[in-house]
N, C-alpha and C positions, 0 to 999 in steps of 0.2 A: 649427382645422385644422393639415395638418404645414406650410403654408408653398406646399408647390409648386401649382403651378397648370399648365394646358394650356401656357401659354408658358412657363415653365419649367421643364419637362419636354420640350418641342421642343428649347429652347436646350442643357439638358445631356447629351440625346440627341445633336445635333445636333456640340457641344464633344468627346462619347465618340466619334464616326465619324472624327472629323478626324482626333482622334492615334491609330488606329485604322490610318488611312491613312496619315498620317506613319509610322507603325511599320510597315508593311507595306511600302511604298515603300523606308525606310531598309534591311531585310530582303532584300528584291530586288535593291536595288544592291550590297549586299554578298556577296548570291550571285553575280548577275550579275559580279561582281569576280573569286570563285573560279573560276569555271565560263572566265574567259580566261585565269587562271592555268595553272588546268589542263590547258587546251587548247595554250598553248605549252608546259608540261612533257610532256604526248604528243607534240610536235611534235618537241620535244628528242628522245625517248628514241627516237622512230618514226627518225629521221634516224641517231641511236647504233646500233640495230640492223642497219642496213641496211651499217654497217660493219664487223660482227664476221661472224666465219669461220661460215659451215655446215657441219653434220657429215658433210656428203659433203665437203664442200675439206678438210677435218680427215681424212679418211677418202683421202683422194686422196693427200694429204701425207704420208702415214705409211706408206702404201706404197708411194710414191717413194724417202722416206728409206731403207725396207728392204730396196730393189732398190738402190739406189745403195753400201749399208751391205754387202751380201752383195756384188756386182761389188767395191768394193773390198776385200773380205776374200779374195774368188776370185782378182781379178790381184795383193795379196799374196803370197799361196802361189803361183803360178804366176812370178810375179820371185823368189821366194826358190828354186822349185825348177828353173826354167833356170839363178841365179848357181849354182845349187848344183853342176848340171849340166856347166856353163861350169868351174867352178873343177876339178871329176874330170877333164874334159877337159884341161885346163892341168896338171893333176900328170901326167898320161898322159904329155905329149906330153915334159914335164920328164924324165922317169926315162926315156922313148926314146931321148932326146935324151943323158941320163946312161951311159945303157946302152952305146951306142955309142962314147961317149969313151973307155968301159972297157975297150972291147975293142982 
């Protein structure tokens, strides 16, 4: 015969389930290991996100800026066109003032 017999075929049946188990066991705790990695890296990034702007505050933001950006372009031209104003008036009053001594 080849040798094996009922008990040893239990016994290397019995030796094949163990590191079966040992390898299954090793397998799960090493998943088990990624599965808390990854759950603090979604924790990371859930927390990261909750920092960055929405496209509505991005949307709100930019047309503040371009109400803010046109008012000062408007009260620009409006100081440059009352100095401007100011200054006609001030030659006026110069050459009134010229005119007079001339006479």
């Amino acid at each position: 015969m080849s040798g094996w017999t009922a008990e040893t075929l239990k016994e290397h049946y019995d030796a094949l389930r163990i590191a079966d188990q040992r390898a299954l066991d090793a397998a799960l705790s090493s998943l088990n290991e990624r599965l808390v990695f990854l759950n603090e890296l979604r924790s990371i990034v859930s927390d990261q996100a909750a920092t960055f702007v929405t496209r509505n505050e991005m949307e709100v933001a930019r047309r503040y800026n371009e109400t803010t950006d046109n008012h000062k372009s408007v009260s620009g031209r409006s100081f440059i066109i009352a100095t401007s104003g100011a200054m006609i008036g001030l030659v006026g009053v110069v050459v009134g003032i010229v005119g007079q001594l001339t006479i």
